[in-house]
N, C-alpha and C positions, 0 to 999 in steps of 0.2 A: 624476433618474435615478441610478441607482448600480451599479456592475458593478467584477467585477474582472479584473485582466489578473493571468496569472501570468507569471514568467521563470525563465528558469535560466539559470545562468554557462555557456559553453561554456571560457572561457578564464580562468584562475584559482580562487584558494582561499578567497577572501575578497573582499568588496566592501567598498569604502572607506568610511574614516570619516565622511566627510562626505555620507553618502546622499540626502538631502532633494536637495541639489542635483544632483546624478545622476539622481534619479527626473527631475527638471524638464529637464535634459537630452533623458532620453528623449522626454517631452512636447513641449518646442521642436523637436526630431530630428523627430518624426512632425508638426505642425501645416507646417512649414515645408517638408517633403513633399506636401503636400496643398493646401496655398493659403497662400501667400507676405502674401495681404491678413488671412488668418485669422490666421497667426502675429503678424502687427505690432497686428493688433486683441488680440491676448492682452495682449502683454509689448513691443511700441513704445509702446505707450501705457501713462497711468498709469488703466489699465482696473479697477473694483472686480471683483474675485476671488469670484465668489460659488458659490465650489465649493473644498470641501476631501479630502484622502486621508489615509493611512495607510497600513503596509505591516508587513505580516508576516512577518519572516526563519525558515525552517525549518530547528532542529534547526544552532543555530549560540551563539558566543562572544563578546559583546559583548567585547572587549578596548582601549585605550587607541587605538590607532592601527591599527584594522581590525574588520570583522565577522567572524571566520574559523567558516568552514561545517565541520562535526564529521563527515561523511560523505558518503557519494559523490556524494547527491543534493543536488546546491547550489542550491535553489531559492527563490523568494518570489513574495509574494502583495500585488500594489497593489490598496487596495479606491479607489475613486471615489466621490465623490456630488459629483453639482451639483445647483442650484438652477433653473438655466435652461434647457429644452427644448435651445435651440440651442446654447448651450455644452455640454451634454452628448454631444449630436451631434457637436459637433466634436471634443472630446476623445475620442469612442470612435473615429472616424474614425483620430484621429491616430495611438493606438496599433495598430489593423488594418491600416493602410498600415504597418505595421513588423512584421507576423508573419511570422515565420521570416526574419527577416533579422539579420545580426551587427548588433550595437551595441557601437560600443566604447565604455566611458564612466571607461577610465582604462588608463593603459601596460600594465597588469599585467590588467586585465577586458574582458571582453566577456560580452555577453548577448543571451539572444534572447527575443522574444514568442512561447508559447507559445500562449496560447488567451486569448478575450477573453468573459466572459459576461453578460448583462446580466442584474439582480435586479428582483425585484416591485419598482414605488415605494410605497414607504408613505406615503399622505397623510396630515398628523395632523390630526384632528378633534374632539378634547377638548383642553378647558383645562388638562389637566394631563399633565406628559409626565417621566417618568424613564429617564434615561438612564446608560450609561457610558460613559467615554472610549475612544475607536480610536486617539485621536493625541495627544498632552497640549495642555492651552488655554496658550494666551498671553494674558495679559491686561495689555498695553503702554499705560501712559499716555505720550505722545508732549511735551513742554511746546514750544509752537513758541516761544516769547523764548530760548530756552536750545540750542534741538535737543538734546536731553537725552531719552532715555527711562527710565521708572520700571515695574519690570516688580512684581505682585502676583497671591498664588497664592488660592487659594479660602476659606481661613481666614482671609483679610485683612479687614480691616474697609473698604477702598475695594474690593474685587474687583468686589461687585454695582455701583457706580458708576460704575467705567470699564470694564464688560464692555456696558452697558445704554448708555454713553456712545458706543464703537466702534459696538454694534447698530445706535442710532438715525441714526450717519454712513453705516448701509448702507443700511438700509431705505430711509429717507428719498428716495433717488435711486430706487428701485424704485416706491412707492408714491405719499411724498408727504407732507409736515409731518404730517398727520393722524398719523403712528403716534407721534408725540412721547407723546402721555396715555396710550395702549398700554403702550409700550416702559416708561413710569415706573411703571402700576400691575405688569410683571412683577415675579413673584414669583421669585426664584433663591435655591436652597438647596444650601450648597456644600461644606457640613459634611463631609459623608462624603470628600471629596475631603483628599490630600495631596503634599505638593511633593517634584517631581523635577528635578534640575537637569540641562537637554540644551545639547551644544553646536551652535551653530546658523551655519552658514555661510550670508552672506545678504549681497550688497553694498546693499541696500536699508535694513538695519537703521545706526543711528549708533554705529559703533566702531572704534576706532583702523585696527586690522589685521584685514582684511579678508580675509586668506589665514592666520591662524588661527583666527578666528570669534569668536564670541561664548558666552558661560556664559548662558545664561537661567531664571531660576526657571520654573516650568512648572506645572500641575495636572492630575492625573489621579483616578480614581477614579467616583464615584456622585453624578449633581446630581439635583436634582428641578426642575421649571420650572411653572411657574405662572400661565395667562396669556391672550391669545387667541390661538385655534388658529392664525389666519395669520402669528400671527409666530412660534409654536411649530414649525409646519413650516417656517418660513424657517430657523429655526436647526438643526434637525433635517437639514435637505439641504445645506446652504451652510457649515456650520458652526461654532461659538461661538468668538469672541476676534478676535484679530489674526493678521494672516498666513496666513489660512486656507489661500492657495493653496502657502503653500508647505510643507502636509503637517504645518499644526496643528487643532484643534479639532472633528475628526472625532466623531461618538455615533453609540452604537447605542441602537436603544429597547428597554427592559427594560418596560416598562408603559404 
């Protein structure tokens, strides 16, 4: 399923730099309004994430240490997509139990849910599916001897490798070994895509300081995929890389 919620600031001029984890705020905020069991089944546990977002700030200034909104109308757009019926369901729940109510989600902001709407789902049913990015990929190779991560953008020569390597750690729990010969015959074309570097606040990732975040390579742009459909629409709803849930590897289909 996919939908989006919109907000607007009621209090302040700008929403912080560290957005990603604000949006998840809100989501924690509503799930933990609604069932206490739900919220710890998201984020008490170490639950696979098979839903990613993106969000659209309107008519605003990325600057250094703020997003500052350019006119009167201070608003944005969280798009949604999951992979899972009931996680869909709960996540839209989450934010509906928060319409029209303040959220504070820093000293200086507050915001409120607007309106929440839900979009066609697009099954995909051809082996070939082109996409653009909504949220930039992560594509983290993790080393467990080290706790070390090595992050690689779509022009790398390991991208298809450890992008198709995280895949097969998701599906796998969903499906079943079987999508191993799958997941190797996909095709990922990633050329068109090029590297943005985000900073990403996340106590889950490995880095020093934890309250100034992290620098990550990142990829955005045009892939092409290549492959069986059931894992075409897995990535298509759930979305491509690492971290998904926390508002990377979102696509839109282009063909």
């Amino acid at each position: 399923m996919r939908f989006k919620i919109n907000i607007e600031l009621i209090k302040g001029n700008s929403f912080p730099v560290n957005w990603r984890s604000k949006i998840l705020r809100i989501l924690k905020k509503g799930l933990k309004q609604c069932d206490l069991d739900i919220f710890e089944d998201f984020f008490g546990t170490a639950k696979q994430k098979n839903y990613t977002w993106a969000v659209y700030f309107q008519n605003v200034k990325f600057e250094k240490n703020e997003i500052r909104f350019l006119g009167d109308e201070k608003k944005a757009t969280i798009n949604f997509s999951a992979y899972d019926n009931v996680d869909s369901l709960n996540i839209y729940n989450a934010f509906s139990s928060l319409r029209f109510k303040e959220i504070e989600i820093s000293e200086e902001t507050k915001v409120v849910v607007t309106n929440i709407s839900i979009l066609p789902r697009k099954i995909i049913k051809d082996n070939v599916l082109i996409v653009k990015t909504m949220s930039p990929i992560v594509c983290r190779d993790h080393n467990q001897e080290t706790k070390k991560d090595a992050y690689y953008i779509g022009t790398d020569d390991k991208f298809t490798e450890i992008i198709k390597r995280n895949l097969y750690t998701r599906l796998k729990e969903l499906k079943g070994e079987y999508v191993k010969k799958d997941i190797e015959d996909l095709i990922i074309d990633s050329s068109q895509t090029k590297k943005i570097v985000v900073k990403h606040y996340d106590k889950t990732l490995n880095y020093e300081n934890k309250f100034n975040g992290k620098f990550l390579d990142t990829s955005v742009g045009i892939l092409k995929l290549e492959g069986k459909s059931y894992i075409l629409d897995y990535i298509y709803n759930a979305g491509l890389g690492s971290i998904t849930g926390s508002g990377f590897g979102m696509l839109e289909k282009l063909k």
